[in-house]
C-alpha positions in Angstrom: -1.5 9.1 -6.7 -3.6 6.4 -5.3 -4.6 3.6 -7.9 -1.3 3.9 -10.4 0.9 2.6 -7.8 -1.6 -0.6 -6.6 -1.9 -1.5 -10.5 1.6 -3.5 -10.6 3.1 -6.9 -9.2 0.7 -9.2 -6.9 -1.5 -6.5 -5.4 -2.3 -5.0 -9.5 -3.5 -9.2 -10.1 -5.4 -8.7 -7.1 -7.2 -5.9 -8.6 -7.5 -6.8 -11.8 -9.2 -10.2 -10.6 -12.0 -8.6 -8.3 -10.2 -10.2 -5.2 -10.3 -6.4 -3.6 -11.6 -3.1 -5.2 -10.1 0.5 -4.4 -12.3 3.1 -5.3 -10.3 7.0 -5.4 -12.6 10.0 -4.4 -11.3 13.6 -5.6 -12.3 16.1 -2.9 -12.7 18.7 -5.2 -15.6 17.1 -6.2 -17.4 18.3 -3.1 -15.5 21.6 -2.9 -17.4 24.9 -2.1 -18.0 27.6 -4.6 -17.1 27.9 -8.1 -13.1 27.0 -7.3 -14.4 23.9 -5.2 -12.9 25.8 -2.4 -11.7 22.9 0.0 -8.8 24.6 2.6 -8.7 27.9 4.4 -6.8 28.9 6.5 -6.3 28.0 10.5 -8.3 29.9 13.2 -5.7 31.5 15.7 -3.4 32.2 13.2 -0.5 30.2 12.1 1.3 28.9 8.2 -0.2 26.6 5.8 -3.8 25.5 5.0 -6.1 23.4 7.1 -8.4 21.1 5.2 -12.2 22.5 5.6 -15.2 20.7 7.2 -18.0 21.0 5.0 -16.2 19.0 1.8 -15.1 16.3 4.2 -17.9 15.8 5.4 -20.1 15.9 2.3 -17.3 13.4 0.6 -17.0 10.7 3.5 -21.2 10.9 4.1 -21.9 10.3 0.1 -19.1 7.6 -0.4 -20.8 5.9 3.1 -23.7 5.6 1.0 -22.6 2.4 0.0 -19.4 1.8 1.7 -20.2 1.1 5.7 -16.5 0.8 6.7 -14.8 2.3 9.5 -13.2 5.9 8.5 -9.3 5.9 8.7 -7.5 9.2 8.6 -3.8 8.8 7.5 -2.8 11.6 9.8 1.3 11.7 11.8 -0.9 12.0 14.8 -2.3 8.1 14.1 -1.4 5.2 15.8 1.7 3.6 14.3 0.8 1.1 11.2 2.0 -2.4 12.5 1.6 -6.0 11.1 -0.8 -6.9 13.8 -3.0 -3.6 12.7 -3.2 -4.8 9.2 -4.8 -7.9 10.2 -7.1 -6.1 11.6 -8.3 -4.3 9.3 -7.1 -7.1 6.6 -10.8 -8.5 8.0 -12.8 -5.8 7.0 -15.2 -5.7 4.8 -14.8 -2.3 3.9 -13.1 0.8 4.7 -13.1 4.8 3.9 -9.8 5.8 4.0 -9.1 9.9 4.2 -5.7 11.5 3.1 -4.7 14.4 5.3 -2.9 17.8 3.2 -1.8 20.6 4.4 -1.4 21.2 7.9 -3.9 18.9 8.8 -7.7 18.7 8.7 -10.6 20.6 10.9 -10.8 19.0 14.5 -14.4 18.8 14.1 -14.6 16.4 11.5 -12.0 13.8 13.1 -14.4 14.1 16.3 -17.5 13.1 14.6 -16.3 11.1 11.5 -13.1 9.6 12.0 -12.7 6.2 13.9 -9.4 5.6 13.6 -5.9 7.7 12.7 -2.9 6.0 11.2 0.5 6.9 10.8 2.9 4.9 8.7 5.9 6.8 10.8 7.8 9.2 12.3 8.3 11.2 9.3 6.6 14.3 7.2 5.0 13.2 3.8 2.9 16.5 2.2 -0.1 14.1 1.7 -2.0 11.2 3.1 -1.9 9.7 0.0 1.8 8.1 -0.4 0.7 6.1 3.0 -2.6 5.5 1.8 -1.1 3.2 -1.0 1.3 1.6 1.6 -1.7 0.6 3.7 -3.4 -0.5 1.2 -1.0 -2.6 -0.4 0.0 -3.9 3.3 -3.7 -5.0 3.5 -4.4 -6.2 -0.3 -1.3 -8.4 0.1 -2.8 -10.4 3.3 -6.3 -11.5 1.8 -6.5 -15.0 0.4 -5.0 -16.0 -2.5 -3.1 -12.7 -3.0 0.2 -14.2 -2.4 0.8 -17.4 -4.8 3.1 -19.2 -1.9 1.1 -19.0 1.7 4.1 -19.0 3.4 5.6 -16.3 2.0 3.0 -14.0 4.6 4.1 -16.7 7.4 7.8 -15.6 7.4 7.7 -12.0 5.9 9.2 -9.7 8.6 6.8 -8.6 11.6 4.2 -11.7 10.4 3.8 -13.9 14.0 6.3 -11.9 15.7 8.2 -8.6 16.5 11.0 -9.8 14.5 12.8 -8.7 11.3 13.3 -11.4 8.5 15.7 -13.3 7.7 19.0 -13.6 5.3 17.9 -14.5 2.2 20.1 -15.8 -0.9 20.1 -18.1 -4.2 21.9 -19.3 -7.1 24.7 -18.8 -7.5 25.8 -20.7 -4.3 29.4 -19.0 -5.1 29.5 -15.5 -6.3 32.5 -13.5 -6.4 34.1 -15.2 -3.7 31.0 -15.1 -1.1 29.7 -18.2 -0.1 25.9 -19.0 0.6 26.0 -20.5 4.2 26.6 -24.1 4.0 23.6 -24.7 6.5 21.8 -23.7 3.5 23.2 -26.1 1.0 23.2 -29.1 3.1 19.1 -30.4 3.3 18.7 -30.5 7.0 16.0 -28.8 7.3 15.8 -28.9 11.6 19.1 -27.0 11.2 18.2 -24.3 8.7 15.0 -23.6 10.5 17.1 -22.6 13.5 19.7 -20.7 11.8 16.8 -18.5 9.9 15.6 -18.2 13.8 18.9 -16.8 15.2 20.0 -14.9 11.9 16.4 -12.9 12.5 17.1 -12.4 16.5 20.5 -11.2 16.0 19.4 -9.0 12.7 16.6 -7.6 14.7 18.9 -6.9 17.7 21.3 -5.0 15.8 18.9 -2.8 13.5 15.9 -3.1 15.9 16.7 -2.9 19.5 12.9 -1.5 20.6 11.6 -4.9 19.4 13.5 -7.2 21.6 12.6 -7.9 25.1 
């Protein structure tokens, strides 16, 4: 679930050419008992499963053997994954990143292991792992020579400000009747700067009210 989807498009290059490494830890591995036994159920009653302390804690203490990174949880109780946040951890040199089941994991191990939670949104996924790969392609994408054309990263939604991107379009310049914008078509570059500026105002505006100020 982790390293199939990162092996295709720019971030699968980026693997394949040493510019980052993912590494994917099975839990079970550190399970307890002869079922590697890692959920039980929740103190105070309640449904589901709650992932259990000792495998956590044995799996994130052996993989920091060699791995110094901060530990990320992808939990819904993180802080919401933004653009700016990828940066941040874009300059890493390392991280441990910990995919929630269940109903969650034991308090005691976010307390003492877990430096940051992250939460790709306000939704329900029934792993961590689905927003493990979208913050790690989010990140991959961002390091040097990931991305052929630079500036793709400088205007790609979100990139130097709260703003979505941009209508794009390409040949044919006439399709079915719809016209490409002539400002597109006509070279001046001054103007179609602009345009792409108020096109991703008023797109954000519509679709994105809590972004604009």
């Amino acid at each position: 679930m982790i390293l199939r989807p990162l092996l295709y498009g720019i971030v699968g290059r980026a693997l394949t050419e040493g510019v980052a490494e993912v590494h994917a830890y099975d839990l079970k591995n550190y399970g307890i008992g002869k079922k590697r036994q890692v959920d039980d159920r929740p103190y105070g009653g309640g449904p589901g499963m709650v992932l259990m302390c000792a495998p956590l804690f044995a799996a994130v203490e052996d993989v920091r053997r060699y791995n110094s990174g901060p530990v990320v949880l992808m939990s819904a109780q993180g802080v919401k994954l933004t653009q700016n946040l990828v940066k941040e951890l874009a300059g890493r040199q390392a991280l441990v990143i910990v995919c929630g089941r269940y109903e969650g994991v034991d308090q005691r191990f976010i307390e003492k292991m877990v430096d940051m939670e992250i939460s790709i949104g306000d939704y329900i996924l029934s792993g961590g792992e689905p927003a493990a790969v979208v913050l790690l392609d989010s990140i991959i994408r961002t390091l040097p020579g990931v991305v052929g054309n630079a500036q793709s990263l400088e205007y790609d939604s979100f990139a130097n400000q709260p703003l979505l991107g941009y209508p794009q379009y390409t040949r044919p310049a006439n399709f079915r009747g719809m016209r490409v914008p002539d400002v597109l078509l006509s070279g001046d570059h001054k103007a179609i700067k602009k345009w792409r500026e108020l096109k991703a105002i008023e797109l954000t505006r519509k679709r994105r009210p809590d972004l604009v100020k």
